[in-house]
DRENDO-1510 file (C-alpha; in Angstrom, 1 decimal, always signed):
<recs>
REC; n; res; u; v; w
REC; 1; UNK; -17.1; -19.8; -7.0 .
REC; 2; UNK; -15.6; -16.0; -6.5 .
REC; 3; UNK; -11.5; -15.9; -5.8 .
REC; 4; UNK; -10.6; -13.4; -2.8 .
REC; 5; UNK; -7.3; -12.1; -4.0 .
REC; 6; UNK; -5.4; -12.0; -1.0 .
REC; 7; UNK; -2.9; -8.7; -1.0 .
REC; 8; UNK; -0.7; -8.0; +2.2 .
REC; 9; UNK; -1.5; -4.1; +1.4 .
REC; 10; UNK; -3.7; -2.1; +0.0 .
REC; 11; UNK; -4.0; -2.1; -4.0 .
REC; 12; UNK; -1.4; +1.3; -5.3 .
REC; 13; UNK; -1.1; +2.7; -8.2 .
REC; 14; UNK; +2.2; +3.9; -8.8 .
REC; 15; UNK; +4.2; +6.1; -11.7 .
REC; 16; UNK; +5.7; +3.0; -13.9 .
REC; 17; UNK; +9.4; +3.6; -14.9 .
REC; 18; UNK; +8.6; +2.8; -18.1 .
REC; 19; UNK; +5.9; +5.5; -18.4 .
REC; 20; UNK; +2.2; +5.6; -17.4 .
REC; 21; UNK; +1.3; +4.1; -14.8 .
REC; 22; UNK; +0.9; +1.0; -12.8 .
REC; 23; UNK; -1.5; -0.7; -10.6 .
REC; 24; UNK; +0.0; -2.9; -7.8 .
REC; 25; UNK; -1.0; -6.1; -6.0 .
REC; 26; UNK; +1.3; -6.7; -3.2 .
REC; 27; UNK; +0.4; -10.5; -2.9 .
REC; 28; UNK; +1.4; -13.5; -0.7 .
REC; 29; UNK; +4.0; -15.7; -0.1 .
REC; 30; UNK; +7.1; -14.5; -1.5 .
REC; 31; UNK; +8.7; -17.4; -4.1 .
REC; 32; UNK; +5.8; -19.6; -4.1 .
REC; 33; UNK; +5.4; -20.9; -6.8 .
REC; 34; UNK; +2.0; -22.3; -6.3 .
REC; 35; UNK; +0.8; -19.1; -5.8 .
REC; 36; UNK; -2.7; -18.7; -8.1 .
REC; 37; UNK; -1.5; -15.8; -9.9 .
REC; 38; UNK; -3.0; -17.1; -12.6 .
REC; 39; UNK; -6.6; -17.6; -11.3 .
REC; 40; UNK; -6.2; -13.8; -9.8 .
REC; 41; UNK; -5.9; -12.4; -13.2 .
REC; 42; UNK; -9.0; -14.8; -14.2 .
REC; 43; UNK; -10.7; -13.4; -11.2 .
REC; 44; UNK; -9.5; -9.5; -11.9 .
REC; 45; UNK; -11.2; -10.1; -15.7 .
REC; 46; UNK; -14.3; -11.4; -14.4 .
REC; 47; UNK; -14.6; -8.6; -12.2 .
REC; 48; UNK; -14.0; -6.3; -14.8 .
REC; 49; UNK; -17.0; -8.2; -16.6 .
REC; 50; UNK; -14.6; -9.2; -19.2 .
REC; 51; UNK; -14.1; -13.2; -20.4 .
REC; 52; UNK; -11.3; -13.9; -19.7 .
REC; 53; UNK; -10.8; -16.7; -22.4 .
REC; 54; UNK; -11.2; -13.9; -24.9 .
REC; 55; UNK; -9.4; -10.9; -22.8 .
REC; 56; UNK; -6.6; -12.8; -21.0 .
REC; 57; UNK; -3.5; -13.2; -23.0 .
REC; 58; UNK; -0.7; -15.3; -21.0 .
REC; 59; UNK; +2.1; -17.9; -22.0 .
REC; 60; UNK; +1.9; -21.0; -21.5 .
REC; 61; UNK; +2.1; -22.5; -18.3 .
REC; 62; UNK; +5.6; -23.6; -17.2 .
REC; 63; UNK; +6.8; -25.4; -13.6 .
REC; 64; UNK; +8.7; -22.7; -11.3 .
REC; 65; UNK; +7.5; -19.5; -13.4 .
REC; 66; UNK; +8.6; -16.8; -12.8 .
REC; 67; UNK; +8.4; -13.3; -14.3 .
REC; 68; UNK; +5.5; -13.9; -16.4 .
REC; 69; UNK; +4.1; -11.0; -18.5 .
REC; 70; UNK; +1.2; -11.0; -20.8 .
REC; 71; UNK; -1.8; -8.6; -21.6 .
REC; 72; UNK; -5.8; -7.9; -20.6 .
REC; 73; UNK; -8.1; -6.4; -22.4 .
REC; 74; UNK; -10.4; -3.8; -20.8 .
REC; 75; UNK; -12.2; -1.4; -22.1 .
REC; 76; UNK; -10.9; -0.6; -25.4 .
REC; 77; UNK; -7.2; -0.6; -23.7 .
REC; 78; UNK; -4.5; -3.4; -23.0 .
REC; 79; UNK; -3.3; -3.6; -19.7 .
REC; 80; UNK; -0.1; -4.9; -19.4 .
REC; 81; UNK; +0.4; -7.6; -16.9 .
REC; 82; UNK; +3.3; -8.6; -15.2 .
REC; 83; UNK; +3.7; -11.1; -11.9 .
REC; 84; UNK; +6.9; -12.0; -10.2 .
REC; 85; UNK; +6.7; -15.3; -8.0 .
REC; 86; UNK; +10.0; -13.9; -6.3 .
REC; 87; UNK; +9.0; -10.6; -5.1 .
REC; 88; UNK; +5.4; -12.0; -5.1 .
REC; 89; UNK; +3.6; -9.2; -6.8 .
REC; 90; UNK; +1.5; -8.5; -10.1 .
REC; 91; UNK; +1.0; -5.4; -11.5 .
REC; 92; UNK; -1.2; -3.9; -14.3 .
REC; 93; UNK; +0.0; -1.2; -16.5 .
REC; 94; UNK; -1.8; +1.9; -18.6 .
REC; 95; UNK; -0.3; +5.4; -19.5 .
REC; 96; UNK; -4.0; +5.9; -18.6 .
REC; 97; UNK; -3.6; +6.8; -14.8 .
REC; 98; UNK; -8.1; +7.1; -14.9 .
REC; 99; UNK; -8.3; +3.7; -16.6 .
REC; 100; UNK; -6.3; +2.2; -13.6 .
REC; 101; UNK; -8.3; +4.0; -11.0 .
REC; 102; UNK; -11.3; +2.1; -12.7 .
REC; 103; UNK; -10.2; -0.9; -12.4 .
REC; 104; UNK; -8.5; -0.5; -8.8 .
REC; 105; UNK; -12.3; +0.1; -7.7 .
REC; 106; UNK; -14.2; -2.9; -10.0 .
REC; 107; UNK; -11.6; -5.3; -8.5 .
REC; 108; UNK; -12.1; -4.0; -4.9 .
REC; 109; UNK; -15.0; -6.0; -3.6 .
REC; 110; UNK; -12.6; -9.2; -4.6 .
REC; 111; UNK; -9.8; -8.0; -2.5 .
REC; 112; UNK; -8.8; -9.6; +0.9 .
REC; 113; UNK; -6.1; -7.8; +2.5 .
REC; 114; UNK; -4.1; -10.2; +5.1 .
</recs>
């Protein structure tokens, strides 16, 4: 069964501080920390018709997470992934700005904006 990721805007991408690029999901329910980040990015792999067993990289799990960052592979390319239960958003970064405008319309269909 298909995960809507519900956003509370429309997905962005954004020039990352860092450098690159980033692709934003303005999600739900600031600090709460039962929100299914982690079944968002399993539903963000999927519909980038990766496995995410094999493409997902997070740490383990830990009660009241916050500021979790990790990687997904797409396309030849990690994507570095970041969430913040706080601020209640996840974020995908590439120097690629084309790469992210890929994935921004692959995850589209899965997106329910509140």
């Amino acid at each position: 069964m298909r995960l809507m990721i519900k956003v509370e805007a429309p997905l962005e991408i954004t020039p990352n501080p860092q450098g690159g690029w980033t692709l934003v999901f303005w999600v739900l329910d600031n600090f709460n920390y039962k929100a299914p980040f982690r079944a968002m990015l399993v539903e963000i792999a999927e519909a980038l018709g990766q496995n995410p067993a094999r493409s997902l990289s997070l740490p383990d799990y830990i009660e009241d997470e916050d500021f979790v960052e990790g990687t997904l592979l797409f396309e030849g390319a990690s994507l570095r992934v970041y969430y913040e239960h706080g601020l209640s958003y996840m974020t995908l970064a590439n120097t690629d700005y084309d790469l992210l405008m890929m994935v921004a319309q692959r995850v589209q269909p899965r997106i329910a904006i509140a």
